[in-house]
N, C-alpha and C positions, 0 to 999 in steps of 0.2 A: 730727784729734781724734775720737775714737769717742764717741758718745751713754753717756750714764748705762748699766752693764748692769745687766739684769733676771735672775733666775734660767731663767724659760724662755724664752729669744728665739725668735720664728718665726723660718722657715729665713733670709729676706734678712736679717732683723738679725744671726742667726750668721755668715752666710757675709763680713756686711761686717767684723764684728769680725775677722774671722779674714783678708780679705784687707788688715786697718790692717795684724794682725801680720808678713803675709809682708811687706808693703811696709817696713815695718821694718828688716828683713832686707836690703835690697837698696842697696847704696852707691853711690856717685855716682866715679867715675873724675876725682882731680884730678891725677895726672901718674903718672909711672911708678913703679907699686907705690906709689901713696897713693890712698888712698879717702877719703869724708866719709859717715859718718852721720848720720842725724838721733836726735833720743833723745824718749823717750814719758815725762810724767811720768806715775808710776805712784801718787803720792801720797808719798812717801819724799824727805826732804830732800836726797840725792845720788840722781842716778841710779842705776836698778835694774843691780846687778852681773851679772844675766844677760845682759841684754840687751848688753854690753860685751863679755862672751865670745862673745854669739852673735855682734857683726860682727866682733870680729877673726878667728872664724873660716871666715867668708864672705870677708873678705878674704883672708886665707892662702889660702885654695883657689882663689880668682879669681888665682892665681898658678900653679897646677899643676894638671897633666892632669887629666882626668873620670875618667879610667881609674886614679887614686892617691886612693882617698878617705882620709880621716883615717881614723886608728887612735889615735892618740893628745893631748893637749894637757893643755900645764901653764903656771897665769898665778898670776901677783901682781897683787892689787890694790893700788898704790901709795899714792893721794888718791882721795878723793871724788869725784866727775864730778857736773858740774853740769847742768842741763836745757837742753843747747844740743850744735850739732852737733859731732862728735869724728871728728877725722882721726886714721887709719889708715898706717902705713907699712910697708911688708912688708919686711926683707930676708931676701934668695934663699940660706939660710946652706949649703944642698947639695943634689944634682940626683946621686943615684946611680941604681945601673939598678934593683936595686927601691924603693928609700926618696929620702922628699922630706924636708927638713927649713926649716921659716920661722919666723922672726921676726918680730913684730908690738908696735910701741909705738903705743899710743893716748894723743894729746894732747888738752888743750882749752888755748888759748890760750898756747899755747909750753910747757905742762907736763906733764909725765908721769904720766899717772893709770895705767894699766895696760900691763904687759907679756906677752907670751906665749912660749910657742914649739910648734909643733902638728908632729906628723910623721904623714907619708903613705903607703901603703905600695901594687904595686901586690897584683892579689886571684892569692893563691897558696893553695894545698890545702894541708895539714899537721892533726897531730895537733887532737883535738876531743873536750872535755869543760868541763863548767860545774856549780855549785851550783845543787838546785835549790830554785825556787821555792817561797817559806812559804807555807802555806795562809794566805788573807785572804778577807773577804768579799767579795760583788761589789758593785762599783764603785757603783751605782746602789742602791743599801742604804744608804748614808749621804751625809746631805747636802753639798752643794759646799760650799764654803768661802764663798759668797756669799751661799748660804743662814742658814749660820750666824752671820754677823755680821749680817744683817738681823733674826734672831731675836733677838739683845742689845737692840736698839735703843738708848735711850739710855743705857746701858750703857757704850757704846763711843762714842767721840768722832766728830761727824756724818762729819770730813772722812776716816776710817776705815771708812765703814758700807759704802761702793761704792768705794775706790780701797786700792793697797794691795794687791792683788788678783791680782799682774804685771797678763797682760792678757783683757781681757772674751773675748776668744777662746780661752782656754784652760779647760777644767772641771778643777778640781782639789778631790780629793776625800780627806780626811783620814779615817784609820781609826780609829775610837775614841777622835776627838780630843780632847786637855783641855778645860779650861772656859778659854777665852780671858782673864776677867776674872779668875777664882777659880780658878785649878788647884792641884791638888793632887801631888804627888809621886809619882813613878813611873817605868817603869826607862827606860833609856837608849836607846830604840828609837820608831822612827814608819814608819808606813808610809804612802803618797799614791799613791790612783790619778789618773792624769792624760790629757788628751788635748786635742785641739780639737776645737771644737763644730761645726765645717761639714768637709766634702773639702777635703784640700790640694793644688797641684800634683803631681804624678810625680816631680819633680826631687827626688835623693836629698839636697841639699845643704841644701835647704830642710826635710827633716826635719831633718837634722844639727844644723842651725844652733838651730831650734824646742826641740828637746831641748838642745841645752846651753843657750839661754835657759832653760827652764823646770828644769833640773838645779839653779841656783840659790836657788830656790824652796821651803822649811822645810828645809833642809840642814841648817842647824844647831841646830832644833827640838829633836832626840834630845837635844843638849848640856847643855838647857833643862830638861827632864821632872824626872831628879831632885830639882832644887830649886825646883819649882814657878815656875821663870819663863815666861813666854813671850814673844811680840815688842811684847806690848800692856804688860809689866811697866811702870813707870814708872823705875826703880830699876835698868833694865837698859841699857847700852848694847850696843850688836852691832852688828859690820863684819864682812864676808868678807875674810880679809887673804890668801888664795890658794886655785886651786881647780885639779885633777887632776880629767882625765878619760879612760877608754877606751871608743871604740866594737868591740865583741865582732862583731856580726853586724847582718843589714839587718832594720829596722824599719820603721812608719810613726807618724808622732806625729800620725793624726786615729785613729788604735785606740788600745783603751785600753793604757796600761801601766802599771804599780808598780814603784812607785819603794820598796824597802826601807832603811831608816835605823838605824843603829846609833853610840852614842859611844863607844868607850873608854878616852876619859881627859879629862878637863879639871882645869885647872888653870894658878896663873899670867896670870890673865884671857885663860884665851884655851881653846878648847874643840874638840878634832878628831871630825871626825864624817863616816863613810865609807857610800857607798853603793852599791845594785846595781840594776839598771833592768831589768825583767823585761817580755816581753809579754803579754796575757791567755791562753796557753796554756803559758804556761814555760819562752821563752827566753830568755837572759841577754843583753842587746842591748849594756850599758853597763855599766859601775861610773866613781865619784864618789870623791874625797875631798877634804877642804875643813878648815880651819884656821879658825877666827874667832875674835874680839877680845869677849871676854863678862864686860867688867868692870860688877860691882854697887858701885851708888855706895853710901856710906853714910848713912844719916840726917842 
């Protein structure tokens, strides 16, 4: 369990948060192609749906060569995941000479919460162009997300003020963010600079895994804007009910990066909302797209 976080941690309190989250990340071997995680509450009555992506995608690659990193994954969130540990089961679906292809269903107690499938490629030269980069402010110009709901105060419900957060290892920084309690309408777009607050390991697998945790993370914010909801609405429920993801090119997730967010349709309680992962110099590391469940109950 990590201590309460503070908005400015001295270096040892960052670097512990940041070594809970890798430790996170790392699964426990219970037989061939099964794994067990542990899970972090983050304050959210199911488990945080990031964190689900990130081990089954630590698990899929604890199956396949160093030398075939992911390129791609696409999951279903099935059920809810409750705050307790969740096996992993990998199967080997193909073993070509450049492409890897796995399967991964994550249970908790004989159920099916999440499914996946991630495919691997090994690293080949070819054609190379990307969208670029919106101009946004820098990162450090607006408050963290930590900051911000400490400034509500009692505003916002205590058990809300520090958790909620994903994790104290991560700075996540909202650009021109609504009013949490009071928003107001506005277009279909968000943008989040993000990073960890200490050095990570070298190991590329460990940023991998960090960014699709943290890709989870106001994804479907944009969905929200128009109609003045956000995750604090009372009046709102919201699920992740799937989530697409590609990695582009090599990054590191203790630099900063922007996360761009865009919705083009909601509707039918449910709200799609696509994204692009940029570095702080402009290149396109990732894109996002994610499906969620944004039913307004009535009075």
């Amino acid at each position: 369990m990590t201590s309460t976080p503070t908005p400015n941690p001295d270096a040892a309190t960052a670097a512990r948060h940041v070594a809970d989250l890798v430790a996170l990340m790392k699964l426990e071997a219970t037989g061939e192609d099964r794994f067990r995680g542990q899970s972090e509450n983050i304050g959210t009555p199911a488990v945080f749906g990031g964190q689900v992506l990130a081990q089954s995608l630590v698990a899929a690659s604890l199956t396949v060569p160093d030398d075939r990193p992911v390129h791609s994954m696409h999951a279903y969130f099935l059920l809810p995941g409750q705050h307790a540990p969740i096996d992993y089961t990998v199967h080997r679906a193909r073993d070509g000479r450049s492409f890897t292809t796995r399967h991964v269903i994550a249970k908790q107690e004989g159920r099916e919460i999440f499914e996946m499938a991630a495919s691997f490629q090994t690293r080949d030269e070819g054609i190379d162009h990307q969208d670029a980069m919106p101009d946004a402010p820098d990162p450090l110009s607006q408050p963290s997300e930590l900051e911000r709901r400490i400034a509500l105060g009692d505003r916002v419900p205590e058990q809300f003020r520090f958790r909620g957060l994903i994790s104290p290892g991560l700075d996540v920084r909202v650009v021109n963010a609504p009013d949490l309690v009071k928003p107001t309408p506005s277009a279909p777009r968000s943008m989040i600079w993000m990073r960890a607050i200490a050095p990570l390991p070298d190991d590329p697998l460990v940023h991998r895994a960090l960014l699709a945790y943290a890709s989870d993370n106001g994804l479907l914010r944009a969905a929200m804007n128009p109609h003045a909801l956000t995750f604090f609405s009372n009046n709102l429920r919201v699920a992740s009910l799937d989530h697409a993801m590609w990695f582009h090119r090599d990054f590191r997730m203790d630099e900063w990066l922007l996360y761009v967010i865009d919705s083009p349709s909601a509707g039918g309680a449910r709200g799609l909302c696509r994204g692009s992962i940029f570095t702080r110099d402009g290149r396109l590391v990732a894109s996002t797209a994610q499906e969620g469940m944004l039913r307004v109950l009535k009075d």
